[in-house]
Structures are given as structure tokens and as C-alpha cells.
FISEFI-714715 format. One record per atom (N, C-alpha, C): x, y, z; residue in three letters. Coordinates in steps of 0.2 Angstrom, whole numbers, padded with zeros to 4 digits, always signed. Each point is the difference from the previous one (the first is absolute). Layout:
% FISEFI-714715
XYZALA...
END
This chain:
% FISEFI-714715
+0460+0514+0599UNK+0005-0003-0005UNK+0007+0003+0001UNK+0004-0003+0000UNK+0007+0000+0000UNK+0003+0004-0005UNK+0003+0006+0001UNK+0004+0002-0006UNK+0006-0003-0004UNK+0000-0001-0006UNK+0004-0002-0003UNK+0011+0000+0000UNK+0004-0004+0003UNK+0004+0002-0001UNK+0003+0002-0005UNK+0006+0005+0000UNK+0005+0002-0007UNK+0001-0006-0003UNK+0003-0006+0004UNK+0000-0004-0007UNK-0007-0004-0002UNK-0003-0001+0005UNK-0008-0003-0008UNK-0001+0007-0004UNK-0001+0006+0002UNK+0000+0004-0005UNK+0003+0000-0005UNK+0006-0001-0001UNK+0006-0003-0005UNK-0002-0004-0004UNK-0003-0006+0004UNK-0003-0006-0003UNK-0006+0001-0005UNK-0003+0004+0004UNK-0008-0001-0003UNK+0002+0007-0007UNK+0003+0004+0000UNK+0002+0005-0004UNK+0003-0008-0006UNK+0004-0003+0000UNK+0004-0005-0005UNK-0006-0003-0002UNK-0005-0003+0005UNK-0006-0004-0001UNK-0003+0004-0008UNK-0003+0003+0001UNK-0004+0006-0005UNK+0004+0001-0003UNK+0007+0000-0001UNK+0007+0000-0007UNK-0004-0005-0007UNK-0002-0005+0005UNK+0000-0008-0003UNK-0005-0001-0001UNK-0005+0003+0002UNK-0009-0001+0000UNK-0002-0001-0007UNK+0004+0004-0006UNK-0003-0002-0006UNK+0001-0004-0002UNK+0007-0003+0001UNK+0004-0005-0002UNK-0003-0008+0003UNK-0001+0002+0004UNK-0002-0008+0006UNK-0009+0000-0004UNK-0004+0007-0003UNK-0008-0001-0001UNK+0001-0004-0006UNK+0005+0001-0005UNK+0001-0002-0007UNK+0001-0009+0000UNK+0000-0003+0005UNK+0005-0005+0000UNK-0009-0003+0006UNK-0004-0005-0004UNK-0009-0001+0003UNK+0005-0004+0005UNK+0004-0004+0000UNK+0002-0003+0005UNK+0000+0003+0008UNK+0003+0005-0002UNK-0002+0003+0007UNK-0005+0005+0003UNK-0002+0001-0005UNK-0008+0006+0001UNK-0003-0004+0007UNK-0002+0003+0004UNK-0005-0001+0005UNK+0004-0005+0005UNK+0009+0000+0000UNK+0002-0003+0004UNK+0002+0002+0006UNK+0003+0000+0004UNK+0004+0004+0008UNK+0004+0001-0003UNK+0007+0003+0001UNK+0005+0003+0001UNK+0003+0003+0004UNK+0007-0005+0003UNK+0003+0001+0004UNK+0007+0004+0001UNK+0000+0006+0000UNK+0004+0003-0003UNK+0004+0003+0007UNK+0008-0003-0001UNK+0007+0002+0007UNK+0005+0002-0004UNK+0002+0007+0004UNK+0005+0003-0005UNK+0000+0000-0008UNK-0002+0003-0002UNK-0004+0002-0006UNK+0001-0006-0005UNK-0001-0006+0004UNK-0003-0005-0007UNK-0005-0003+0002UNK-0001-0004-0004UNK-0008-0004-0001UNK+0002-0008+0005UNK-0002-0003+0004UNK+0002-0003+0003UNK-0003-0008+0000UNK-0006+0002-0003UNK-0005-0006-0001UNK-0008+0002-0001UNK-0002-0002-0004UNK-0007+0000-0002UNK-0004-0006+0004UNK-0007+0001+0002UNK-0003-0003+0003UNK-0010+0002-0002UNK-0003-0009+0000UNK-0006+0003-0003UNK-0004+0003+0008UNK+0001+0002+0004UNK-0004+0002+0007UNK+0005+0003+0004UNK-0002+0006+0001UNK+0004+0004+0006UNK+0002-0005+0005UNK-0005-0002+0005UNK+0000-0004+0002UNK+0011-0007+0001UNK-0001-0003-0006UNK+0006-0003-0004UNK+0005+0004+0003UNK-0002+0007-0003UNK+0007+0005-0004UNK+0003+0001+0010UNK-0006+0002+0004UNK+0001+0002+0005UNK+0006-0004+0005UNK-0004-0006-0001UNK+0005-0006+0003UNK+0007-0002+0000UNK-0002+0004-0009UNK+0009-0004+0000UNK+0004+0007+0001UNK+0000+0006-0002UNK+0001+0008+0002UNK+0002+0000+0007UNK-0003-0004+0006UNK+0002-0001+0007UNK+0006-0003+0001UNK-0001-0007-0003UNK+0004-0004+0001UNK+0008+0001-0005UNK+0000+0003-0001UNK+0006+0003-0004UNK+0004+0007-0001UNK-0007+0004+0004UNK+0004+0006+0000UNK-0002+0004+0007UNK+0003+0006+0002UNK-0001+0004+0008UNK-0005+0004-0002UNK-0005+0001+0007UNK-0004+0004-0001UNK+0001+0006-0004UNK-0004+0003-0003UNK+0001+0005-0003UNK+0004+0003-0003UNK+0004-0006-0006UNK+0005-0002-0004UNK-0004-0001-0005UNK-0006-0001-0004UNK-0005-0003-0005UNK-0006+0003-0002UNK-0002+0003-0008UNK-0005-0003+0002UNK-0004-0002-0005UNK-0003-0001+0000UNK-0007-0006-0003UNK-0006+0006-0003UNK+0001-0001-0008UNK-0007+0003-0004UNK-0002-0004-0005UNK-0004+0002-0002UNK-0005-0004-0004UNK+0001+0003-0007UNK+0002-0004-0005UNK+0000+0000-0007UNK-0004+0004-0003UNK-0006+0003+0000UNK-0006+0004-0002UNK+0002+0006-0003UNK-0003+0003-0006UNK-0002+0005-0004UNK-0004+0005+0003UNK+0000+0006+0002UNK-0005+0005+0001UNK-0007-0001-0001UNK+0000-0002-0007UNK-0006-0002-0004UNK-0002-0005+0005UNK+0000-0006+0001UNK-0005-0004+0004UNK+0001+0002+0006UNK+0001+0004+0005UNK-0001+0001+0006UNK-0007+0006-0003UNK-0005-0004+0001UNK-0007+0004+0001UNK-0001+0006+0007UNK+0000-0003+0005UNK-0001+0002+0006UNK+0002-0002+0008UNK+0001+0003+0005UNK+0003-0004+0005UNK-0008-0003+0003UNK+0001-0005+0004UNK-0006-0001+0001UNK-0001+0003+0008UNK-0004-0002+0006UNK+0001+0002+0006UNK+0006-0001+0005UNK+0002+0004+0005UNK+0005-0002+0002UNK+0000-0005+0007UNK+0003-0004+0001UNK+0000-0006+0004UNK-0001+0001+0007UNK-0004+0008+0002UNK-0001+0001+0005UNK-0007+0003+0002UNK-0004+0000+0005UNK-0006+0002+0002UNK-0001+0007+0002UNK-0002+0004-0002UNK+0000+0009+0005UNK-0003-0002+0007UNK+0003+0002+0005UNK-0002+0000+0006UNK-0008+0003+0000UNK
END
């Protein structure tokens, strides 16, 4: 996995500013967020969505994209997308 640049860090630091803000408001809860120089840039109900339009509008690793969610419901990670040799 790629390490993060200074400015998504930036980003993702603003993101978590807003997190309680954005959980208070059910509209957005469990939505995508598209977050480029530290604002909100658009909600989306599927990564997927958020992803597409984050391409088409911004340079690589200029963006990034999380998810609406509360500590509290993130139970567990499940497996990871890959097999042990």
C-alpha cells in the first residue's frame, strides 16, 4: 500500500475535524466522501460512485475518499483480499 501524501494527510486530518459533524446529520452517515484540499467535495452512496467521479475531476493523489462511519460500528476487519502463498 502506498503511503499517503502530505497533502491527503492534510485532507484526511480536516476529514476527522468534520466526522462528528457530518455523523450528526443521518443523511450522510454511511456515505463516501470525497474530500480535496481540505473540503468536502461530494457524498456518494458507494465507493465505487465516490471513486469515479474523484478521477474524473481530480490528479492522482490529490483526493481522498472515506467513509461516514462512527468507531462504534466498525466491528471488525474482515479477511484480507489476498491469499498466503
Amino acid at each position: 500500500m502506498a503511503e499517503l501524501s502530505e497533502k491527503q494527510q492534510e485532507d484526511l486530518k480536516f476529514f476527522y475535524s468534520k466526522l462528528d459533524e457530518l455523523l450528526a446529520n443521518k443523511l450522510y452517515k454511511y456515505k463516501f466522501a470525497i474530500i480535496h484540499d481540505k473540503n468536502i467535495e461530494g457524498f456518494f452512496d458507494t465507493f465505487e460512485n465516490a471513486i469515479s467521479e474523484a478521477v474524473s475531476r481530480f490528479p492522482p493523489y490529490e483526493f481522498v475518499i472515506q467513509q461516514i462511519i462512527s468507531e462504534e460500528d466498525i466491528s471488525e476487519f474482515i479477511y484480507p483480499a489476498y491469499a498466503p502463498a
